[in-house]
C-alpha positions in Angstrom: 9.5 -23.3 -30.4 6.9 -25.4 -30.8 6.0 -27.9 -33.9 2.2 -28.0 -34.7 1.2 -31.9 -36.0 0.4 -32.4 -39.6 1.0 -28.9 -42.0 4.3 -30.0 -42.7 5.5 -29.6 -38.7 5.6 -25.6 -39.5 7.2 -24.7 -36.2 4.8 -22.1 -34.4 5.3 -19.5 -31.7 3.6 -18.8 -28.5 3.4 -15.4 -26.8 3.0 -14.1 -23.7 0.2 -12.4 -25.6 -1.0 -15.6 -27.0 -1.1 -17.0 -22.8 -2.8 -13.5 -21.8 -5.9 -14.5 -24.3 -6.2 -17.9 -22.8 -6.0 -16.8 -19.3 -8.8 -14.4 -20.3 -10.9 -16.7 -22.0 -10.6 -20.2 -20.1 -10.1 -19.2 -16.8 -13.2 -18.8 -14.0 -12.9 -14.6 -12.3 -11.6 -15.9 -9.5 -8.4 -16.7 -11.0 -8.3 -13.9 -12.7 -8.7 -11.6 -9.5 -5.4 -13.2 -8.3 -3.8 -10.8 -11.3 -1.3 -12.7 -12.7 0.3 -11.7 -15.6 2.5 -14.1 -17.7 6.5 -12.8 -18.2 8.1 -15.2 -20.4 7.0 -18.0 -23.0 9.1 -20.9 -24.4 8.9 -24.1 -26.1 8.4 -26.3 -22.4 8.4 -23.4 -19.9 6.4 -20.8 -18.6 7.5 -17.7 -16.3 4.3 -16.2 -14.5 4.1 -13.2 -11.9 1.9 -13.4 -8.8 2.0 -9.9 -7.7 2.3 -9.6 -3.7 -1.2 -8.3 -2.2 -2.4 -8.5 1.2 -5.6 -9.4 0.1 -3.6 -13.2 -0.6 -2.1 -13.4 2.9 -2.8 -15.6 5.4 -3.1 -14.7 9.1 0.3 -13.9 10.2 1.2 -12.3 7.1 2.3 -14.6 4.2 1.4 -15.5 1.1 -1.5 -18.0 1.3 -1.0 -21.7 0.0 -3.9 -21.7 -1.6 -3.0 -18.7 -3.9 0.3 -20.2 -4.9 -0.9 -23.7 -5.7 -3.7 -21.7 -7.6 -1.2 -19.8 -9.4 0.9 -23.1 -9.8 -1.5 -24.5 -11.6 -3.0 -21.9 -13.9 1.2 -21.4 -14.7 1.1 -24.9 -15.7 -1.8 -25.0 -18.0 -0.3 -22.0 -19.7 3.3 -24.0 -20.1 1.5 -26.6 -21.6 -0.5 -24.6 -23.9 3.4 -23.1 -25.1 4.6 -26.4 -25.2 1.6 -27.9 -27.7 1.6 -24.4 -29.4 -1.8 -23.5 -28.3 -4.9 -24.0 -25.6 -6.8 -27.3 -25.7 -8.8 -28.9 -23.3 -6.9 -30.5 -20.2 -7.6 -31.2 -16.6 -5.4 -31.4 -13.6 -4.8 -35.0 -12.4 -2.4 -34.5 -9.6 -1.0 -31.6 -7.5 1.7 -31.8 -5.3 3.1 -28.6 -3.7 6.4 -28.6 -0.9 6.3 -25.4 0.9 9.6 -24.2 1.9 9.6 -21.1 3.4 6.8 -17.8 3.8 6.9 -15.5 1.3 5.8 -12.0 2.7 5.7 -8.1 0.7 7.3 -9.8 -2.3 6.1 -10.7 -6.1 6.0 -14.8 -6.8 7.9 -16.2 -9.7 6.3 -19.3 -11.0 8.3 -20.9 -13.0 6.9 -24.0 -15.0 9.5 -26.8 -16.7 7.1 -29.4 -18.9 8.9 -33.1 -18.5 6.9 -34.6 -20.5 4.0 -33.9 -23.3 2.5 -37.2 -24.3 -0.6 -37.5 -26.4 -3.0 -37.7 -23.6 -0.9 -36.9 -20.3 1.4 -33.9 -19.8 3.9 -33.6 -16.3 5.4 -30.5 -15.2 7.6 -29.3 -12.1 6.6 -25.7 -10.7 9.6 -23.4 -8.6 8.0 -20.4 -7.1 10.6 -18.1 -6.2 10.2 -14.6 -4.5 11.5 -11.8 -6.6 14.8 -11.1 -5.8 15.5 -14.4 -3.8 17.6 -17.4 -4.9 15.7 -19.7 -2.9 12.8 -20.8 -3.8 9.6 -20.7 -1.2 7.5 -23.9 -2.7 8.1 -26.4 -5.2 5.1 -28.2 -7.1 4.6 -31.2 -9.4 1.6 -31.6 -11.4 0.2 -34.0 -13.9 -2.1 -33.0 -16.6 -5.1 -34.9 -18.6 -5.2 -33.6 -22.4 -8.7 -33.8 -23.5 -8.4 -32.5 -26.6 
């Protein structure tokens, strides 16, 4: 759970409800027309779903890189937003994304850790994991300006 500043630290909760509205109202339409959906909300994590669609593959059949660092990063904005107990302002800094292995006819897991939340910077790791695999396909690091 996370602690909002000042008000007496009154700890505050985050929803996958609460991520939904910020998706919808921070995020350009073609983010949104990848269709992810947010599972699971904590105090430094995030769980989002990148539903499998041909439309996101890549010649030969798998996922496309592009849409999983784009759903990387949209994750992490939304684990950040948990972890400061709401949206503000930020910007990424630094993406770095190790593919591992394709990912084809399957839902993505993204799963997003925060490591740190300083005042101005915030770093997160990313595992995104097919459903119903225990190995993960890419693993991501990202670094986060807080604007505001």
């Amino acid at each position: 759970m996370a602690v909002r500043p000042g008000r007496h630290n009154a700890p505050v909760t985050f929803s996958p409800a609460d991520a939904d509205k910020i998706l919808a109202d921070h995020f350009a339409p073609w983010v949104l027309a990848l269709g992810l959906t947010v599972q699971e909300t904590g105090e430094r994590h995030a769980v989002l779903r990148l539903s499998w669609s041909g439309e996101l593959a890549r010649d030969g059949g798998g996922l496309s890189g592009q849409a999983m660092m784009a759903a990387a990063d949209t994750a992490t904005v939304i684990a950040i937003s948990a972890a400061r107990g709401g949206y503000g302002p930020m910007t990424t800094v630094q993406q770095s994304t190790s593919f591992q292995r394709p990912v084809v006819g399957a839902d993505l897991l993204i799963h997003v850790r925060v490591t740190k939340l300083g005042k101005r910077m915030a770093f997160a790791d990313i595992t995104l994991t097919p459903e119903g695999s225990a190995e993960p396909a890419a693993t991501a690091s990202t670094v986060y300006a807080l604007l505001g």
